[in-house]
C-alpha positions as CSV (number, residue, x, y, z in Angstrom):
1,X,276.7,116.3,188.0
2,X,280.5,115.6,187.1
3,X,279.9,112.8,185.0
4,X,277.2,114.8,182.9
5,X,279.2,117.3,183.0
6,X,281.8,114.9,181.1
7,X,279.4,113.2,179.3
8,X,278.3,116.2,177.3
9,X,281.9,116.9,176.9
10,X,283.0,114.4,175.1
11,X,279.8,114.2,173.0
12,X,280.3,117.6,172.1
13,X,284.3,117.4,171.3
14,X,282.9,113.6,169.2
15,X,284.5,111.2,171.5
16,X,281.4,109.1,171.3
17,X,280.5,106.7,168.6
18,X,278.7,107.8,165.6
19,X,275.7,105.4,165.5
20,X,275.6,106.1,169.1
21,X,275.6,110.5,168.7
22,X,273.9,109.7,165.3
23,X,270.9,107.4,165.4
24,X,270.2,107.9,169.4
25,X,270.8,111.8,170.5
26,X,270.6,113.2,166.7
27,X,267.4,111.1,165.1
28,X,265.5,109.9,168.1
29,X,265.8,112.9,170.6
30,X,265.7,115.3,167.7
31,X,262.5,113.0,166.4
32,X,261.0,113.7,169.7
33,X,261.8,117.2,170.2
34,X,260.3,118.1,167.1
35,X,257.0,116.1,167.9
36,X,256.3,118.1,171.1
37,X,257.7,121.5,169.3
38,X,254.9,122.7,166.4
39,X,255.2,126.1,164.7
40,X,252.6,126.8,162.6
41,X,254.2,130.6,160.8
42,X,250.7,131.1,158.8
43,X,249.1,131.5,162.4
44,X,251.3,133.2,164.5
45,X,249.9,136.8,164.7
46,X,246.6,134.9,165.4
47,X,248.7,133.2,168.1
48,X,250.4,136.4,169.6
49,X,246.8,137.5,170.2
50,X,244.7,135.1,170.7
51,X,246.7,132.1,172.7
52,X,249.8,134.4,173.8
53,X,250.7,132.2,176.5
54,X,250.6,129.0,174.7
55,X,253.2,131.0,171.8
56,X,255.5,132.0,173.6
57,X,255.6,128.4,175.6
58,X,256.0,127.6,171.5
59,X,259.0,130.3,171.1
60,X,260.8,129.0,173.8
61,X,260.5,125.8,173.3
62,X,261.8,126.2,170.2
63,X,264.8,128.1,171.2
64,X,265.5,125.0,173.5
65,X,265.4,122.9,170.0
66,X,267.3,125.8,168.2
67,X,270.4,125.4,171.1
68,X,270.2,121.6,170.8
69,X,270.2,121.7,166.9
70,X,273.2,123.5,166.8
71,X,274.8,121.4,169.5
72,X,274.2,117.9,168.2
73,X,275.3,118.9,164.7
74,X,279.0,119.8,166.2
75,X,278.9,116.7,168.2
76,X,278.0,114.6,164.5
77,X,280.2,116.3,162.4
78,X,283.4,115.5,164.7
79,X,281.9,112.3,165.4
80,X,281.2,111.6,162.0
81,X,285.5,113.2,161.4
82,X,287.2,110.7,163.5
83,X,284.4,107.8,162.6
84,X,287.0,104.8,161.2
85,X,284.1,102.5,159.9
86,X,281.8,103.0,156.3
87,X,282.8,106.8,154.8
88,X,278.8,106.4,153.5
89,X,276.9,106.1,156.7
90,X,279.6,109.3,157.9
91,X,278.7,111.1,154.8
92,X,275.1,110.5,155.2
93,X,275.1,111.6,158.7
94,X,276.9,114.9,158.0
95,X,274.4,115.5,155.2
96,X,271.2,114.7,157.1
97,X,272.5,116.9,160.4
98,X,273.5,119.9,157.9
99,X,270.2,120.1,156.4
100,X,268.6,119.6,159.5
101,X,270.2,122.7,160.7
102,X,269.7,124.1,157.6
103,X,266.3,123.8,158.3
104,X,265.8,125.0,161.9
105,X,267.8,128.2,160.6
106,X,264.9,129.3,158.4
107,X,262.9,128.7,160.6
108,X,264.5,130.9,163.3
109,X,264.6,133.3,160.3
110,X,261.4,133.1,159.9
111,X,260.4,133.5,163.6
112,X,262.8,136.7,163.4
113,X,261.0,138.4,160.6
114,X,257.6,138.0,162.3
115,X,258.6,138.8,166.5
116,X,261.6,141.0,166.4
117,X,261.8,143.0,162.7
118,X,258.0,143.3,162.6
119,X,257.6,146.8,163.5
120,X,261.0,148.2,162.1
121,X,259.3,147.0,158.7
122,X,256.4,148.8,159.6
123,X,258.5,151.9,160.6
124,X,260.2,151.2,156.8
125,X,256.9,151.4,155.2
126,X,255.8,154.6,157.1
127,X,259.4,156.5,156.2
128,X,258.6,155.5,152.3
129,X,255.1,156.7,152.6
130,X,256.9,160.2,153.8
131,X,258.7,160.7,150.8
132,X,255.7,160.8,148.7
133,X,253.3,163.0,150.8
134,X,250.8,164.2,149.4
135,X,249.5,161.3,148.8
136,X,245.8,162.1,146.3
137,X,243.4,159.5,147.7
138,X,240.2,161.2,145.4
139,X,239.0,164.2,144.1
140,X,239.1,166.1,147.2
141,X,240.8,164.3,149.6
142,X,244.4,163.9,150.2
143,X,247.0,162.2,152.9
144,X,248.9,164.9,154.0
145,X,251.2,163.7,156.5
146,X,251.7,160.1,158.5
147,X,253.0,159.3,161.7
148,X,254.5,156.8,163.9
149,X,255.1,157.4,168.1
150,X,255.9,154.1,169.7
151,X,252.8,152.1,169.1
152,X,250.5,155.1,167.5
153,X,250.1,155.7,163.5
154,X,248.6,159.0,162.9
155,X,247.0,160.0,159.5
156,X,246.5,163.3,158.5
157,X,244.3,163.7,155.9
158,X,243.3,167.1,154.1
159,X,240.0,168.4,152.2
160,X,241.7,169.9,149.1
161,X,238.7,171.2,147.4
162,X,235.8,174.1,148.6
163,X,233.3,172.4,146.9
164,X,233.6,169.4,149.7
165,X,234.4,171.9,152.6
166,X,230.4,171.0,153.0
167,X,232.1,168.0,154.6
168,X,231.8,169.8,158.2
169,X,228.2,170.4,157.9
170,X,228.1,166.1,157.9
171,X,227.0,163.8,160.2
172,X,229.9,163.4,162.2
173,X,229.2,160.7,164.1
174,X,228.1,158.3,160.9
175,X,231.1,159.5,159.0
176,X,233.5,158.2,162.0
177,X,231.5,155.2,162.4
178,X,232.1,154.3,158.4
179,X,236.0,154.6,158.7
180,X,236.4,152.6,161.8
181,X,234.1,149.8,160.4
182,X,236.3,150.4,157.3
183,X,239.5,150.4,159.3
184,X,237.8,147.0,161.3
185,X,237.1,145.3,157.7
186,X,240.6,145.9,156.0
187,X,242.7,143.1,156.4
188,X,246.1,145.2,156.7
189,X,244.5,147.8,159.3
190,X,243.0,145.0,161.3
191,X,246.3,143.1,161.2
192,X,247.7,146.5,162.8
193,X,245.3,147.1,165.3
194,X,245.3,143.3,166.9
195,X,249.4,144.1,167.1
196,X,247.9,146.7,169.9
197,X,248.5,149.6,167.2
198,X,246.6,152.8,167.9
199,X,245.1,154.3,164.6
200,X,244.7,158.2,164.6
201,X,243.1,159.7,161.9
202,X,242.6,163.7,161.5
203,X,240.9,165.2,159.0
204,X,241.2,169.0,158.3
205,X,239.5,171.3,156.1
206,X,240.8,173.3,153.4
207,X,242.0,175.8,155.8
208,X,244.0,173.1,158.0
209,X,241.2,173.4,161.1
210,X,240.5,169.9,162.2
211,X,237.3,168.7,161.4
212,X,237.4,165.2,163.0
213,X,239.5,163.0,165.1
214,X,239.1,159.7,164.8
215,X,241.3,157.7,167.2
216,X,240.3,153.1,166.2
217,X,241.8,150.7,168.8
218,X,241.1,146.8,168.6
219,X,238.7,147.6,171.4
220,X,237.3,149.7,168.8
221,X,236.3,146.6,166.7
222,X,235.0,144.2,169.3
223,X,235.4,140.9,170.2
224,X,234.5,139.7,166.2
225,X,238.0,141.0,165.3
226,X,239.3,137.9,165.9
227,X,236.4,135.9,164.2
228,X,238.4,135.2,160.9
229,X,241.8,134.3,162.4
230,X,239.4,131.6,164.4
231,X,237.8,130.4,161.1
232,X,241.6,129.7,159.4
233,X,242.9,127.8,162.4
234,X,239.6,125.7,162.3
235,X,239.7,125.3,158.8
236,X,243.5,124.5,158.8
237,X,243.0,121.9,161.6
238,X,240.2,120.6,159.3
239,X,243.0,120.3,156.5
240,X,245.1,118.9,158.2
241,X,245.5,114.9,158.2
């Protein structure tokens, strides 16, 4: 354990030769980490849901690429800074380790954007829709106040005009039925509910007495909800070479 312990030591401080740090421990391990370590960003919501286990092997995986990424590039940039031999090949190294950590860093950006910052975006988007309640959606409809509690949106929506108040007298049932298979059609509600998002929609009457409730989960959908994130992987592993 000592002598790895000093090993890495003196890789990471650049006491070891640069085509040693450079061609075995930066290209080859690096070449191999990245063969066993595949993040494809277009599916990873599809991922989360679908295969969770499997991403989140993925995620920390990668973080284990991320930590070595940032560790070989110190050891070849003071490798590359006490090298004595061509200044090319240490210029070329340096270049190739910067942009390959140029690289993994938008890539963790990326990964950051999508796991961690997701719902404070959708928490942004809500607060903007705040300011402009009201919101007319037609001629006798309008959104009069949204929502967010920890994973539940809430939609309030208000009957503006008498000549609709009719609306009550409605089949009920078939009206909720419509907006869930609406809310399970729409590509940015589905996306919501397969995030485990509770939608809550309440619709009131001119007079502000509820109407209906209509509370859509991803149960609510059934199992097809996940029928077109299954069609893009295939057709993506179809694509692929």
């Amino acid at each position: 354990m000592t002598k790895l312990n000093e090993f890495f030591r003196k890789l990471f401080k650049g006491e070891i030769a640069l085509n040693i740090v450079f061609w075995i421990y930066f290209v080859l391990i690096t070449f191999i980490l990245n063969s066993y370590i595949e993040l494809d960003l277009e599916n990873t919501h599809y991922q989360l849901t679908f295969h969770k286990q499997e991403t989140l092997l993925d995620l920390f995986l990668f973080s284990i690429l991320f930590l070595y990424t940032i560790f070989i590039f110190i050891a070849v940039i003071r490798s590359a800074n006490k090298y004595t031999g061509s200044k090319v090949f240490s210029f070329f190294a340096k270049v190739l380790v910067t942009l390959n950590l140029i690289i993994t860093l938008i890539t963790s950006l990326e990964l950051i954007k999508v796991y961690l910052l997701e719902d404070y975006f959708i928490e942004s988007q809500i607060e903007l829709y705040k300011e402009q309640v009201p919101i007319k959606v037609n001629s006798y409809t309008n959104l009069k106040a949204i929502d967010k509690k920890d994973n539940k949106i809430k939609y309030t929506y208000q009957i503006v005009n008498k000549r609709f108040s009719h609306i009550a007298s409605l089949n009920l049932k078939s009206f909720k039925e419509d907006v869930q298979n609406s809310l399970c059609e729409d590509e940015t509600t589905l996306d919501l509910l397969k995030k485990q998002y509770i939608l809550e929609y309440d619709y009131l009457d001119d007079k502000n007495d509820e109407l209906i409730k209509i509370v859509t989960t991803k149960e609510s959908c059934g199992p097809s909800i996940y029928d077109l994130d299954m069609l893009k992987v295939i057709l993506n592993n179809q694509n692929q070479p």
